[in-house]
C-alpha positions as CSV (number, residue, x, y, z in Angstrom):
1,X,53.5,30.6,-117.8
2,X,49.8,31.3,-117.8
3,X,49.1,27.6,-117.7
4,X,51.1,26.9,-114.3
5,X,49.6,30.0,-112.9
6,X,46.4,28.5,-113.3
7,X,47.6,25.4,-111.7
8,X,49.0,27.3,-108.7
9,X,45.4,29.1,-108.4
10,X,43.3,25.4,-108.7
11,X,45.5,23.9,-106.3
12,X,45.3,26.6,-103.3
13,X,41.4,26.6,-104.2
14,X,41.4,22.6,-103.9
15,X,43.7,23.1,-100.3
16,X,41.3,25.5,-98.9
17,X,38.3,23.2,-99.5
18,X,39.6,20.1,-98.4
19,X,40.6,22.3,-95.1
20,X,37.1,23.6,-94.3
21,X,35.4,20.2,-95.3
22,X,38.3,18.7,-92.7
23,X,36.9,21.3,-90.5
24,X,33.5,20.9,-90.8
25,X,33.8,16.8,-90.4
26,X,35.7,17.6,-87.2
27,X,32.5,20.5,-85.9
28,X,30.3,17.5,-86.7
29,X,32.3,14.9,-84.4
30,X,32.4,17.1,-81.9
31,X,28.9,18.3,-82.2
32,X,28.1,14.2,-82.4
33,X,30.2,13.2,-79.2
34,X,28.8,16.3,-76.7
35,X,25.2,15.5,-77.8
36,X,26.3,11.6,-77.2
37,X,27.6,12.3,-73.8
38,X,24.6,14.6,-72.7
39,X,22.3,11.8,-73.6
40,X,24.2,9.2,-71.6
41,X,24.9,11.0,-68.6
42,X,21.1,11.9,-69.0
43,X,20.2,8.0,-68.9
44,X,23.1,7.0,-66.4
45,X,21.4,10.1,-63.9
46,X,19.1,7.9,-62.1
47,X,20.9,5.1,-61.7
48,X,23.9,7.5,-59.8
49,X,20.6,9.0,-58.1
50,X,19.8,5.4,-57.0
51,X,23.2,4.0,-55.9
52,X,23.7,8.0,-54.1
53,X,20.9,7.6,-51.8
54,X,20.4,6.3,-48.4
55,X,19.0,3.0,-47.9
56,X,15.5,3.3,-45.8
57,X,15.6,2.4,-42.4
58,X,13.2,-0.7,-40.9
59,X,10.9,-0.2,-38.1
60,X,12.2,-0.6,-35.0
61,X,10.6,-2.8,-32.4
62,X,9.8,-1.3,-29.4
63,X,7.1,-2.8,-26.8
64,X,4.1,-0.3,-26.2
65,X,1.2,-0.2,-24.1
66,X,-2.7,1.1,-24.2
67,X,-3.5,4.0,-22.2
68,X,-6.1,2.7,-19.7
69,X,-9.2,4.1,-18.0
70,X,-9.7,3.1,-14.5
71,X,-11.3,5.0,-11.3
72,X,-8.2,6.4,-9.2
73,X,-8.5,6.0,-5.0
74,X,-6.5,9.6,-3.6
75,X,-4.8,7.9,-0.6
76,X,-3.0,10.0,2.5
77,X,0.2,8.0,3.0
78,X,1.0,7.8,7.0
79,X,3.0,5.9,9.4
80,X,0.9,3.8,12.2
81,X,1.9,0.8,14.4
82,X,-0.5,-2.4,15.3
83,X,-2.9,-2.2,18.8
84,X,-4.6,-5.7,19.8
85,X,-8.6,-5.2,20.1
86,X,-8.4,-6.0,23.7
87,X,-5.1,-6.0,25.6
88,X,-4.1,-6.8,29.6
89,X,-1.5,-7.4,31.6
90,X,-3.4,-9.9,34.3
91,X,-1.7,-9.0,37.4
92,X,-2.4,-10.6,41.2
93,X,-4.7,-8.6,43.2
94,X,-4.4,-10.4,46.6
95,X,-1.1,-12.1,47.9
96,X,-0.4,-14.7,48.0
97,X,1.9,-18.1,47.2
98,X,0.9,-19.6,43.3
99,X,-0.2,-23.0,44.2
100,X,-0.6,-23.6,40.4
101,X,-0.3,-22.7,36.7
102,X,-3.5,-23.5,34.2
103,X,-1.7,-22.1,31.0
104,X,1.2,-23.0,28.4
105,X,2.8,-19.9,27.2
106,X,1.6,-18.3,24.0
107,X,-1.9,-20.5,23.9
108,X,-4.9,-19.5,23.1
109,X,-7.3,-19.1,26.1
110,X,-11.0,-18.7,26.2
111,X,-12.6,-16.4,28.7
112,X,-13.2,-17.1,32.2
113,X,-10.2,-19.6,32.2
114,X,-8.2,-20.1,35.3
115,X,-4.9,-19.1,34.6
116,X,-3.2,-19.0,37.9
117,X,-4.2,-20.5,41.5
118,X,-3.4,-19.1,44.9
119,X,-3.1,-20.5,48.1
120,X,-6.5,-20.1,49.5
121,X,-6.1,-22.3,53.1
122,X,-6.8,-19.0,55.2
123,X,-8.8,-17.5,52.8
124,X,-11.1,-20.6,53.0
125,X,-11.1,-20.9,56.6
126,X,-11.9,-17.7,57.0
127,X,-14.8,-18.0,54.4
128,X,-16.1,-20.9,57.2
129,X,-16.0,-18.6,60.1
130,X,-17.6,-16.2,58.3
131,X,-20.2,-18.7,57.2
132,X,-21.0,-20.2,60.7
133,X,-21.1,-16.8,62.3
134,X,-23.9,-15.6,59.8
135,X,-25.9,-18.8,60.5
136,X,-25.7,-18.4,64.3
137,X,-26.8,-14.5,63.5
138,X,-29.8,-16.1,61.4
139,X,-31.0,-18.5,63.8
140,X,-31.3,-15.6,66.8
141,X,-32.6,-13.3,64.6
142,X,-35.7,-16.0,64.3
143,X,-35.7,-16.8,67.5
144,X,-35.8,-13.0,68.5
145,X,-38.6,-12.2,66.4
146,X,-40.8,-15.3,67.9
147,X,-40.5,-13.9,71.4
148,X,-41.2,-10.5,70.4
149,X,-44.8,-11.4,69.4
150,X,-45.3,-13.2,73.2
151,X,-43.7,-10.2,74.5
152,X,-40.5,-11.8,75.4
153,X,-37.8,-9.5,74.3
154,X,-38.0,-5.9,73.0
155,X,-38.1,-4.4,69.8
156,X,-34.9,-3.3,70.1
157,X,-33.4,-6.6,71.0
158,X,-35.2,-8.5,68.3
159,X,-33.3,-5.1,65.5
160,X,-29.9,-5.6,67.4
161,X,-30.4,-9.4,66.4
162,X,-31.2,-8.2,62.6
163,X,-28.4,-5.9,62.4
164,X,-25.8,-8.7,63.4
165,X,-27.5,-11.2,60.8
166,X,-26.6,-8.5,57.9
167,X,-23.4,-7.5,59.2
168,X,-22.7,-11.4,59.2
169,X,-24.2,-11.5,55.6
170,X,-21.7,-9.1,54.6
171,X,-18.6,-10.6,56.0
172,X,-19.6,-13.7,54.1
173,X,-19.7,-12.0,50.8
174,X,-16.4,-10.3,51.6
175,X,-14.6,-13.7,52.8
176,X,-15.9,-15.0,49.3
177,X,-14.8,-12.2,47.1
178,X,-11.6,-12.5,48.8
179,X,-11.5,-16.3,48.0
180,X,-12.6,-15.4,44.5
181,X,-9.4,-13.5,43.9
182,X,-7.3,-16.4,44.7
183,X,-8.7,-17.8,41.2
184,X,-7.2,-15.4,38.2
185,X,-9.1,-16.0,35.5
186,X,-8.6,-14.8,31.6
187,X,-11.1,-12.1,31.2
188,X,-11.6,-12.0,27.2
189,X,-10.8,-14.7,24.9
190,X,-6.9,-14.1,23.0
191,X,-3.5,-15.1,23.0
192,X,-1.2,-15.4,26.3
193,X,2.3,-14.1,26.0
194,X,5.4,-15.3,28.1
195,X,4.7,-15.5,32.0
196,X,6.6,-13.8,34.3
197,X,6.0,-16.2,37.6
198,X,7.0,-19.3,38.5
199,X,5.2,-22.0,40.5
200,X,6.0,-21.5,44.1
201,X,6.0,-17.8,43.9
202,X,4.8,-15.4,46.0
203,X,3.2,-12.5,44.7
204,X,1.7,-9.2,45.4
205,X,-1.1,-7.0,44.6
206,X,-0.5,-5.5,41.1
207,X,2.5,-7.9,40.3
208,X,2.6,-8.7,36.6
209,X,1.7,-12.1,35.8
210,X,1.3,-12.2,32.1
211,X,0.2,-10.6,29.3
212,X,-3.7,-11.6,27.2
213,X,-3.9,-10.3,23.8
214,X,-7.3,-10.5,21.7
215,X,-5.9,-10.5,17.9
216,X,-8.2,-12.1,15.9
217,X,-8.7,-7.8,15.0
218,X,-6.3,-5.6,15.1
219,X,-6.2,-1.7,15.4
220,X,-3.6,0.7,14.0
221,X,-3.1,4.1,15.0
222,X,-1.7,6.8,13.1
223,X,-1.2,10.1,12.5
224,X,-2.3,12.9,9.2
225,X,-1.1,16.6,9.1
226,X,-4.3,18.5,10.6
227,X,-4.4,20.3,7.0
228,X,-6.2,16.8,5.6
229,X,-9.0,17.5,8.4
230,X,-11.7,18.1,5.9
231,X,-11.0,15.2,3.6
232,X,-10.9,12.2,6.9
233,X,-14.5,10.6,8.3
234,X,-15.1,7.5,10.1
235,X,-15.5,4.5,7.8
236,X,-13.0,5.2,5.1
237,X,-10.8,2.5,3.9
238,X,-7.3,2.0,4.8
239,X,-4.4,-0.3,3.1
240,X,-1.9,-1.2,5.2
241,X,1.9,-2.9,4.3
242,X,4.4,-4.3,6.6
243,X,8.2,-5.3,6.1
244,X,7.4,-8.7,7.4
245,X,5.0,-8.9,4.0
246,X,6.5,-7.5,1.2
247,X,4.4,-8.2,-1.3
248,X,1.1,-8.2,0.6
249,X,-0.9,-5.9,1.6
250,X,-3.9,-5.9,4.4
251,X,-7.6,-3.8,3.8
252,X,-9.8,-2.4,7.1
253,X,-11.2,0.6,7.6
254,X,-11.0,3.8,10.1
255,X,-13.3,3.6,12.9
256,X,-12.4,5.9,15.0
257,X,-11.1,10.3,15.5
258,X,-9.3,11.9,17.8
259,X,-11.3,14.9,18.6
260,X,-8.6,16.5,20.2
261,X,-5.3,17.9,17.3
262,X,-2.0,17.2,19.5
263,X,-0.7,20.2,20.1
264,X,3.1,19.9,19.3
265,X,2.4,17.8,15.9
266,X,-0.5,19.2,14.7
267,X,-1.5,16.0,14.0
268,X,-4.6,14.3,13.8
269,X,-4.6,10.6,15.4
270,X,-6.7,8.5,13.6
271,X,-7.6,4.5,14.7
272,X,-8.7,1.8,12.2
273,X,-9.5,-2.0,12.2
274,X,-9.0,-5.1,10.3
275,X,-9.2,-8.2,10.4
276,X,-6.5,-10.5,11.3
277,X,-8.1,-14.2,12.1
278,X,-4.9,-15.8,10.7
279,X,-2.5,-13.6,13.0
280,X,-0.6,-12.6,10.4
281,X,0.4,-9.7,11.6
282,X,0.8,-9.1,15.8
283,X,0.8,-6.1,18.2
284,X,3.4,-3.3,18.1
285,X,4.3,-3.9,14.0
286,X,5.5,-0.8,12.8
287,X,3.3,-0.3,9.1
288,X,2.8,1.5,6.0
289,X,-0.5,3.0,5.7
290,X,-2.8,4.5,2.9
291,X,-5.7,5.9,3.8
292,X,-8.9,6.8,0.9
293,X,-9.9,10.3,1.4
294,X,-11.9,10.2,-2.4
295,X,-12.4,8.7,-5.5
296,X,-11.8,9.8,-9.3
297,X,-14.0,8.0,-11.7
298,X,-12.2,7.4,-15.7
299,X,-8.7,8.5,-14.4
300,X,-6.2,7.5,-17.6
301,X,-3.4,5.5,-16.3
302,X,-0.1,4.8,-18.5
303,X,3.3,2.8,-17.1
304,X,5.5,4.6,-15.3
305,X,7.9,2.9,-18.1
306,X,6.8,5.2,-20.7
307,X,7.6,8.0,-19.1
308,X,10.8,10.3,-20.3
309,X,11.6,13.0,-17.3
310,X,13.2,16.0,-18.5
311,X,14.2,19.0,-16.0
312,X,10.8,21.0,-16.5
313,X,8.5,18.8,-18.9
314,X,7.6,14.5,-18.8
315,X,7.8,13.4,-22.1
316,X,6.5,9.9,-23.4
317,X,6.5,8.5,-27.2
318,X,3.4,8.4,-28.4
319,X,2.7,5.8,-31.6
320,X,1.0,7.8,-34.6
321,X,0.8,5.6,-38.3
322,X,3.9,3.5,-37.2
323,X,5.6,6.4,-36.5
324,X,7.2,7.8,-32.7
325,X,6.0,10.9,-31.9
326,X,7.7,12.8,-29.2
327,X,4.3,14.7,-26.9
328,X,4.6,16.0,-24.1
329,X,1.9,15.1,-20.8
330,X,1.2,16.9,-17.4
331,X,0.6,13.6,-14.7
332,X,-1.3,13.5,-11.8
333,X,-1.2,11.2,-9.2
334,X,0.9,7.8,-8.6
335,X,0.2,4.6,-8.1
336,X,2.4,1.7,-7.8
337,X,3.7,1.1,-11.5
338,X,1.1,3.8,-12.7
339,X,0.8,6.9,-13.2
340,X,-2.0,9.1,-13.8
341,X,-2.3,11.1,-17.2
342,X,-4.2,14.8,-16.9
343,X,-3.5,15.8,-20.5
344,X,-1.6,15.6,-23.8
345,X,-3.0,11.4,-24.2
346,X,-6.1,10.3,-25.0
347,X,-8.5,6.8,-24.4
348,X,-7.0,4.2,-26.8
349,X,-3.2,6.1,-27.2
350,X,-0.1,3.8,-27.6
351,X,2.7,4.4,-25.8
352,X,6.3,3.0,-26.0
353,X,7.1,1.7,-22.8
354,X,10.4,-0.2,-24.1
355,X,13.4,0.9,-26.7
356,X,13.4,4.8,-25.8
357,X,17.0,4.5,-26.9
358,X,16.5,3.0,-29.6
359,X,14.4,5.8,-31.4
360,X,13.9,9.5,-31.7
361,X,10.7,12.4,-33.3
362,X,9.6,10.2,-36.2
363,X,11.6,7.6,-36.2
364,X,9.4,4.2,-37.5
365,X,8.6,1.4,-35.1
366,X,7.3,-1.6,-34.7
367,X,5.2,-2.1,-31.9
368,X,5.6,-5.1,-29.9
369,X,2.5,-4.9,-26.4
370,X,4.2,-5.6,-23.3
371,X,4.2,-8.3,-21.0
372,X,1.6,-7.4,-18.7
373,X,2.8,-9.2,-15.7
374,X,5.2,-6.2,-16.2
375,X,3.2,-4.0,-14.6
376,X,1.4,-3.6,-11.3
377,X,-2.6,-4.6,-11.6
378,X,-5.1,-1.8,-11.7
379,X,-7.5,-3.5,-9.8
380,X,-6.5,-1.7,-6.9
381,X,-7.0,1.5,-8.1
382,X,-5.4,4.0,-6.0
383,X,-3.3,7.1,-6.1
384,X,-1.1,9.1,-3.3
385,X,-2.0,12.4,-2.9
């Protein structure tokens, strides 16, 4: 009996440790596996961190441009219209019947030609009688003044006799000046318009008989706000653009000022000159004109491209390190494709002028210069007030 209760005792001591050897085995794979898995997840960690993150974005082209230094003309923009240098309307000042024509319409005529005859049969007879009159006057003057020195005749006589010689002289010069007029003649050299006689006609004084225009310079006339008084002198330069030239324009200068401001406008009428030997342009043209009041030395220009309006602010990328920047600028004045920079740039800034869209704040480009047959030439240097 003893015997098997000692058996009984062995074998519940034998259970117990094969359960907490079972158990410790079992703490020890677990133990194993956890520290396994933390050192695997450990080493997979960058690789998820790798495949988790965004790929980088590559520059994005945009084209760009250098801010440029260049003096700035301040122009007064005004409306004018085209004056010959010497205009006339050559009318008849006698009548008479037009016995001939010495122009082609819209030729060029130097001065003193004979444009249009008269009839001058009674003009030229009475020329004669005039003529033979004064001779006869002459002759007894002469002979009046020899017999007063025998005694002959009287003083009086012989100064009745002088009297008729110069009133004789006199009707001469008036029968030729009368003659004269049947010869019109071009008075300055220019252009002839369109005629408005015929041959055959019969005209009379102050009838129109066509128009002579001297073009090889013009004049144009226009008008400034009386405010710009100060800023206008004689000599300044003016550029001019008409429709009929788009993509010309034509330099002269202001010669002369209208001391007297019309009253209803308050205007100031201004006239200039240029020259216009190839008649390019003609009388009455209705232009575009931009006149140089002053001049702004080291101005900085950028394209008008670049620019970014917003309600209250211009905006314009600027290129730092490869990266867009967003700056703000305050501009000045304009110019055709340009525009003038008063702060937030500097000499030597890069501006995107092309691809806005494409790119915001910090976004990485790749800066491609513009073509600059893109943009107007700064040559012409000049600003609208």
């Amino acid at each position: 009996m003893t015997d098997e209760t000692n058996d009984q005792s062995k074998n519940k001591k034998l259970r117990k440790c094969g359960l907490k050897c079972m158990t410790l085995v079992l703490l020890a794979f677990i133990v194993l596996g956890g520290a396994g898995f933390l050192y695997s997840s450990k080493l997979m960690a960058p690789e998820t961190a790798q495949a988790s993150a965004p790929p980088s974005m590559p520059p994005m082209p945009v084209e760009t441009a250098e801010v440029q230094i260049a003096d700035s003309d301040q122009l007064l923009s005004a409306v004018g219209s085209l004056r010959s240098e010497e205009s006339v309307v050559i009318a008849a000042e006698i009548a008479g019947r037009i016995e001939k024509i010495g122009f082609d319409e819209g030729e060029k005529s130097t001065q003193g030609k004979l444009l249009i005859q008269l009839d001058s049969a009674v003009l030229q007879a009475e020329l004669d009688r005039a003529v033979a009159s004064r001779n006869l006057s002459k002759s007894n003057y002469h002979r009046a003044e020899a017999l007063l020195k025998d005694r002959a005749v009287s003083a009086q006589e012989r100064d009745e006799a002088y009297a008729k010689w110069q009133l004789d002289e006199a009707n001469v010069r008036l029968a030729k000046a009368q003659l004269g007029k049947t010869c019109i003649r071009a008075p300055f050299a220019g252009t002839l318009g369109l005629r408005l006689v015929s041959l055959g006609d019969y005209v009379q004084p102050g009838q129109p008989l066509v128009n002579l225009e001297a073009i090889n310079r013009l004049k144009v006339e226009f008008k400034i706000p009386e405010k710009y008084l100060a800023k206008v002198k004689v000599g300044q330069q003016l550029e001019l653009q008409s429709d009929a030239y788009a993509k010309r324009s034509f330099s002269g200068h202001v010669y002369a000022i209208d001391p007297l401001v019309e009253k209803q406008s308050r205007s100031l009428v201004l006239r200039g000159q240029l020259d216009n030997s190839k008649h390019d342009l003609l009388p009455g043209q209705f232009v575009k004109v931009q006149l140089s009041v002053a001049t702004k030395s080291d101005a900085m220009f950028i394209p008008e491209q670049a620019l970014i309006p917003q309600p209250k602010v211009q905006l314009v990328f600027k290129v730092v390190e490869g990266k867009a920047q967003m700056v703000p600028v305050e501009t000045g004045t304009r110019m055709k494709g340009w525009v003038e920079i008063v702060s937030g740039l500097s000499t030597g800034d890069i501006v995107v002028t092309g691809g806005h869209q494409k790119i915001g704040p910090g976004s990485p480009v790749h800066s491609l210069p513009a073509d600059p047959a893109l943009f107007a030439s700064l040559k012409n240097k000049r600003s609208t007030l």
